[in-house]
N, C-alpha and C positions, 0 to 999 in steps of 0.2 A: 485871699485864701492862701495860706500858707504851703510849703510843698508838702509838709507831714502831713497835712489835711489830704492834698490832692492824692497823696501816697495810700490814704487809710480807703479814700471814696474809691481809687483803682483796685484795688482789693480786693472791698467789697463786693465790686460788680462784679471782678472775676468768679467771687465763690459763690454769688450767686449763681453766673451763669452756668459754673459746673455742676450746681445741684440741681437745676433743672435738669442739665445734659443732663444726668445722672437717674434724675427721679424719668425724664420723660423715657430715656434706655432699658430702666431698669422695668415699666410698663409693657415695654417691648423684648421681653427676656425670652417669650416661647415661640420667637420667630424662628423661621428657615434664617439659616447659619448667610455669610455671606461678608464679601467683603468689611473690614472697619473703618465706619464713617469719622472722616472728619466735624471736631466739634463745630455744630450750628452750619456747615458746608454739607455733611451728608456725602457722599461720593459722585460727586461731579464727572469726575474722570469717566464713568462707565452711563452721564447720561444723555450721550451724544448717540442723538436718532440715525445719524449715518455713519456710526462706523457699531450698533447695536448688535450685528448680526457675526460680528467679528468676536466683540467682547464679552456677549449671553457665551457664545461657544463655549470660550476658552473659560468662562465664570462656569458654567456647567459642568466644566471638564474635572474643575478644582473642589464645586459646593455640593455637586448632586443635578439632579432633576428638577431640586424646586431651591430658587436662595432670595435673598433680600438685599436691594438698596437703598439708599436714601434720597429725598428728596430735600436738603437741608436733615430737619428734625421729622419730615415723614417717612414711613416706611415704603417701599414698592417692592412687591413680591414679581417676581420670575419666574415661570412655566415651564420646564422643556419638555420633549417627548413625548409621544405621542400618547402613554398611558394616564402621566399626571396630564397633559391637556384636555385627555377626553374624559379625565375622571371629573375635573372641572367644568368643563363647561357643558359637559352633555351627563355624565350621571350628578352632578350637581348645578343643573342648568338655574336653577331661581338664588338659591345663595349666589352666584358668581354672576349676576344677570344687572347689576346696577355698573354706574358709572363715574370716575372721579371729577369733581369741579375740577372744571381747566378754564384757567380765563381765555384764554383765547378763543374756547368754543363759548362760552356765556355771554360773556361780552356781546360780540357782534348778533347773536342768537336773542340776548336775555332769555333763557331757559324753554325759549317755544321752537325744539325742535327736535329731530329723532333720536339724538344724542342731549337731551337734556331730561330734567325731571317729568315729564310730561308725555313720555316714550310710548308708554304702551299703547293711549289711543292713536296716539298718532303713528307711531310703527304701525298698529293693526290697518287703520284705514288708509295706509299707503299702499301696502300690499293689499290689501282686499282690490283698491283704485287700479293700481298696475296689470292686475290679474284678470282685469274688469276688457284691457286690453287683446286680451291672448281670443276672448271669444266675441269678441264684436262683430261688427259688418266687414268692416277691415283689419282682419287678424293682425297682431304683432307678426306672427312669421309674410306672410302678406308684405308687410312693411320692408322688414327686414331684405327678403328679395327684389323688392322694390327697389331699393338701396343698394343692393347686390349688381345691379343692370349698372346705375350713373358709377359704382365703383369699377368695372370692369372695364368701364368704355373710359375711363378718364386714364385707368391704365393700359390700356393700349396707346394714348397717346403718348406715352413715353418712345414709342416705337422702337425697344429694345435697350434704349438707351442706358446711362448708369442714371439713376434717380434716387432720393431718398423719401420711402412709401409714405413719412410720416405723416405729410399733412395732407397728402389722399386718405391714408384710412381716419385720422381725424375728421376732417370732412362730414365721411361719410359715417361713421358715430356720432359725430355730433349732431348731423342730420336725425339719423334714429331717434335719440334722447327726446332732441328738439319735436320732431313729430308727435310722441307721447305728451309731453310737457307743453307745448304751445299749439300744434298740429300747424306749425308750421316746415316748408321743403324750403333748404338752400341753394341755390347753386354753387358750386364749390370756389369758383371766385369772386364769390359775393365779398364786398368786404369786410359786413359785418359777420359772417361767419369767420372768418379768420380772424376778425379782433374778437370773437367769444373766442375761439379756439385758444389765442394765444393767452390770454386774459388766464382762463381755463386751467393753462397749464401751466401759467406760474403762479395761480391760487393752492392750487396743488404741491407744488414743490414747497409754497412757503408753509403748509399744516404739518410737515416734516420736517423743513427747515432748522436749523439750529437756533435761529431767532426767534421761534416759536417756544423752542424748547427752554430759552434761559427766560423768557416771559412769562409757560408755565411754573419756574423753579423762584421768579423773582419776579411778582405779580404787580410789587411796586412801578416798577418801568412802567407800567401802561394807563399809569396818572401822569407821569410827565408829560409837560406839552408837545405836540403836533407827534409822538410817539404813535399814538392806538394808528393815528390818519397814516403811518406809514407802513404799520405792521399788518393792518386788516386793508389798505388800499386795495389789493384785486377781490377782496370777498364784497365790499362796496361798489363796487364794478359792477360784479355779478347780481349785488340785488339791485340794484337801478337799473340792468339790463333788464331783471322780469319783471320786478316793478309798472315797467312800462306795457308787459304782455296782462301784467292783472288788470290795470286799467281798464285795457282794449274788452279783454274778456267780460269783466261786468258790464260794460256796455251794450255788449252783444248776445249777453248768456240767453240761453234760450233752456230753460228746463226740463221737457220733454225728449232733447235732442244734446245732450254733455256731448263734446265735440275731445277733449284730452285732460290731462288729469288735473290744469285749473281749473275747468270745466264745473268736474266733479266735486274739487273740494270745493270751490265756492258754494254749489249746492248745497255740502255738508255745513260749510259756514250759517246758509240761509235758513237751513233746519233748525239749528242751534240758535236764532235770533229769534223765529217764530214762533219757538215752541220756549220760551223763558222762564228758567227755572230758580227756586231762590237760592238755591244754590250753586249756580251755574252762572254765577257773578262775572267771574275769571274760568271762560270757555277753553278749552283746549283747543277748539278750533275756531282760528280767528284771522285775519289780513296777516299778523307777524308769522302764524305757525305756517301759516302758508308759502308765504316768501322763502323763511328761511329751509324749510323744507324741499321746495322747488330748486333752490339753490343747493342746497346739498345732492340734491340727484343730480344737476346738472355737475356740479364737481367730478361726482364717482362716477357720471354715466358715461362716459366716453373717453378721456384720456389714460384711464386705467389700462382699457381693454384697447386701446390706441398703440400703445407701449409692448400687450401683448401679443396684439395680429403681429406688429413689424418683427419682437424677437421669434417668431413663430415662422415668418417667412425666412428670415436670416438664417434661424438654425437648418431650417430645411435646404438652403444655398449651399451653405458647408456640407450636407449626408444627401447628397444627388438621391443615392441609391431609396434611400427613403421617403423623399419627395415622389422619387419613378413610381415606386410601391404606392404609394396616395392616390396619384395621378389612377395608374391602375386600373384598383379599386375603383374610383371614378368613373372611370368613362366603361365598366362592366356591369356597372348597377342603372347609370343613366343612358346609355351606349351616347351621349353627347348631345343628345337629343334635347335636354333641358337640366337646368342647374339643379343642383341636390336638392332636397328639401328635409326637413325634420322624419319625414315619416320614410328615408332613408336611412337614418343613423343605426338601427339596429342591423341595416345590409352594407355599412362601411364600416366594421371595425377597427380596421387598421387606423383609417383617418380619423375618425374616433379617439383612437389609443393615442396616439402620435400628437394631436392637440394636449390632450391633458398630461403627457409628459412632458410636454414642452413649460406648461402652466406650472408642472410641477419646478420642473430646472430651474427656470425664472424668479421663481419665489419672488414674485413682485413687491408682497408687503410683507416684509423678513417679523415683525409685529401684528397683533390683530387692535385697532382701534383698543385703547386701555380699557379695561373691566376695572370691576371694584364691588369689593363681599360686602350684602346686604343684611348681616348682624355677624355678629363674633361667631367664628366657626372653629372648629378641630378638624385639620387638612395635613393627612398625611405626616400625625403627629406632630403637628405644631398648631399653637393658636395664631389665629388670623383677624386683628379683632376689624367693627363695623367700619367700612368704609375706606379699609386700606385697598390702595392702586392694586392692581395685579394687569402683569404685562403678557399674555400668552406666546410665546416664541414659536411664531408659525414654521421661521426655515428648519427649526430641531423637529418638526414633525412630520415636513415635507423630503425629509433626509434622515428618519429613523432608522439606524440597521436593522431594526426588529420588524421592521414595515416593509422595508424595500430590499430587492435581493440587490441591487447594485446601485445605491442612493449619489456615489459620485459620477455617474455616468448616463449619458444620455439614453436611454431605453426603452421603449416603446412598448415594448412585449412587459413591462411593471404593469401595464392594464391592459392583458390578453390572456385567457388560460390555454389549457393544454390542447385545444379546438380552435384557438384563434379567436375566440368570442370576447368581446369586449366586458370588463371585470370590474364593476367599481370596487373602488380601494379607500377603507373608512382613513386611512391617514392620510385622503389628499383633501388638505383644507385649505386651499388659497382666499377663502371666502372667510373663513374664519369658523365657529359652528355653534351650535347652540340658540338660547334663544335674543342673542346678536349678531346671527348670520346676517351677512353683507346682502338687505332687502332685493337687491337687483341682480341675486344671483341666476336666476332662471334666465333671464335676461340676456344676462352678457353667456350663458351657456349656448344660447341659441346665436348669438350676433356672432362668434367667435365660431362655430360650424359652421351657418351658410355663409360667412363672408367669406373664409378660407378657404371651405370647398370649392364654392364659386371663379376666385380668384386659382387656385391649384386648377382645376377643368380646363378653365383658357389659358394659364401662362406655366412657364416654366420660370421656376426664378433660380439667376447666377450670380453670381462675386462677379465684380466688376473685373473688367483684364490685370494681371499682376497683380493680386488678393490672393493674398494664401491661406487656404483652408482651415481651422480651428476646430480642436476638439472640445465638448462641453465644457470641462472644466475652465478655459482660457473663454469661452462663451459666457458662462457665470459669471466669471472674477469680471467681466468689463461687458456685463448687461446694463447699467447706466449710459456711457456712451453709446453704446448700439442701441438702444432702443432711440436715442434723439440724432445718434450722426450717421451711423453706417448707411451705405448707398446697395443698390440693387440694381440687376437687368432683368426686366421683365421680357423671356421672349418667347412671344405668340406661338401655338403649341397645334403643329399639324391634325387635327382631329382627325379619328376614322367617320367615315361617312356613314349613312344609313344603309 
């Protein structure tokens, strides 16, 4: 082949590949404004999951409330604000209610799980299952302070000392989860609880991780060999770990008497084999939607809210004055007689308030698990057609100026009114909203008040000696580090007596 030959064939590719770029661009003309992608690259630069909540900002600050990046040649739309968020996903809850193919979630899943094509029965019958919890023989709250006792007492063995709470309140989350899920109790130095623990939490950093993220953008990778075994390795963990509780469970299922929420879905599985329909070929409820499912709640059920008790204690180390206020409240409503309960929270406002601005500060997931519009829509005058990404930017809502009277500062009294009464506030979405709120929201709403309270009634928590105090903002900017290093003094809290 001659070089004028190789000269004409380089050429040609080129012009083709610009006419696609072009034609496929030119498709996407009624989009939200937004950065200019690189040909066949898309804007890479802005799609790094950990520095997301830096660069949506400063993209918001330049495009608006709503703009577009690329995924290579696919579009991905951006949400800020607390108006275009809620206009999305709560007055247009069903258009923005689908999900974009991500291999990394198919892959290990093959599409049977709450985040795959198959969502709605099985979102429904998880929550219905979970719920199924709240009024049993053994209430969830029941549980929870159950839990509440081995967490108290494990920190008091610190006896004042500097400790870092993490892998106590892990523990004892994980415990919770697990009780629902297998209706199995830990001990906390059991060792298979700390290898789910640890397992746990670096399954979790790797669905955020960056590795994740050039897998989703370059789906090819995870055809190469021994690749997927290294990238999905802790989610293989995790189902071989319940794997072995499904096992156990059919052996012993007893029908009459669902023992946790394998329990019940295998039930639901049984009904479905029994009752064989001809079109119910391919069940939605089946051994895989199961697994993968169980395994997803065990991801989100306890290291989240793991992350959040510790910065929740931390911040209240640094604002004495506001912990005292907690405390307080506390011991005025129970006079110490016995730990909080649920049907407290309306007689503790403060601690109340003070939790969910914490939740707020934190902005744990600066992102809401990616959406994606379920036919071509008109959004806020632009076209959005079927199936494009949409990323909702939860920290621009949890830090609205139009929401919050003082969104860079720690403040308690954002959910109190002019009585002191506790105030929900529709722009606190850590959960995310619509009809892809985070299933185990009630959940961690509850484990996150009796564990706190609980632990606030008995200890007083301090900065270790020679720690210098921090205001929210230096709190925010290095909430990663503090929720896995920072240390604590837990010390034992003079009760008034009867």
């Amino acid at each position: 082949m001659g070089f004028s030959t190789i000269l004409a064939l380089l050429v040609f590719i080129t012009i083709h590949f610009i006419i696609s770029w072009w034609r496929q661009h030119r498709r996407y003309r009624s989009l939200p404004p937004g950065p200019t992608p690189l040909p066949f690259l898309g804007t890479p630069m802005y799609m790094d999951p950990l520095t997301a909540d830096k660069d949506y900002t400063l993209l918001s600050q330049k495009y608006g409330s709503i703009f577009t990046l690329w995924k290579q040649t696919e579009p991905v739309v951006v949400l800020c604000g607390y108006e275009t968020v809620k206009d999305a996903l709560l007055n247009r809850a069903e258009e923005f209610s689908a999900r974009p193919f991500l291999p990394t979630v198919h892959i290990p899943t093959k599409g049977y799980a709450i985040n795959g094509p198959r969502w709605r029965p099985l979102r429904r019958f998880t929550i219905s299952s979970l719920r199924n919890f709240w009024m049993g023989k053994k209430t969830m709250e029941s549980r929870v302070l159950e839990e509440a006792t081995y967490l108290t007492h494990a920190v008091s063995e610190t006896e004042g000392k500097p400790f870092n709470p993490f892998m106590i309140l892990s523990s004892a989350l994980a415990n919770i989860i697990s009780s629902v899920l297998f209706g199995e109790h830990f001990d906390y130095k059991d060792p298979k609880l700390q290898d789910l623990i640890s397992h746990t939490a670096r399954h979790n950093r790797n669905i955020t991780s960056r590795m994740y993220a050039v897998c989703n953008v370059f789906p090819f990778l995870l055809k190469l060999p021994l690749v997927p075994k290294a990238v999905f390795k802790e989610n293989f963990y995790l189902q071989n770990f319940v794997l072995d509780y499904i096992k156990e469970h059919k052996c012993t299922l007893k029908p009459e008497a669902p023992r946790d929420f394998i329990d019940y879905f295998l039930l639901k599985i049984k009904e479905f084999t029994e009752c064989k329909v001809e079109h119910e070929e391919d069940p939605d409820f089946c051994d895989l939607s199961l697994l993968n499912i169980v395994v997803g709640l065990l991801g989100g059920g306890s290291e989240s809210t793991t992350s959040t008790s510790k910065f929740c204690l931390v911040v209240l180390a640094h604002y004495p004055d506001v912990q005292a206020k907690v405390q307080q409240e506390i011991d005025e409503v129970t006079q110490s007689l016995r730990p909080p309960t649920i049907g407290d929270r309306p007689q503790l406002p403060y601690t109340n308030a003070t939790i969910h601005e914490i939740q707020r500060v934190l902005d744990l997931a600066p992102t809401a698990f990616f959406h994606a519009v379920t036919k071509d829509i008109q959004f806020r005058g632009h076209t959005i057609p079927k199936g494009t990404t949409i990323i909702p930017f939860l920290t621009s809502v949890l830090n609205d100026p139009s929401q919050w009277e003082t969104p860079e500062r720690f403040n308690p009294g954002h959910f109190l009114d002019e009585e002191g009464k506790f105030r929900n506030r529709v722009a606190f979405m850590p959960f995310s909203a619509g009809k892809r709120v985070c299933p185990g929201e009630n959940l961690v709403r509850m484990e996150l008040f009796l564990l706190l309270s609980a632990l606030l009634q008995k200890f007083t928590f301090k900065l270790p000696p020679g720690s210098e105090r921090r205001d929210s903002k230096w709190l925010n900017a290095n909430k990663r580090d503090i929720t896995s290093n920072a240390q604590l003094c837990a010390v034992p809290r003079a009760l008034p007596t009867k």
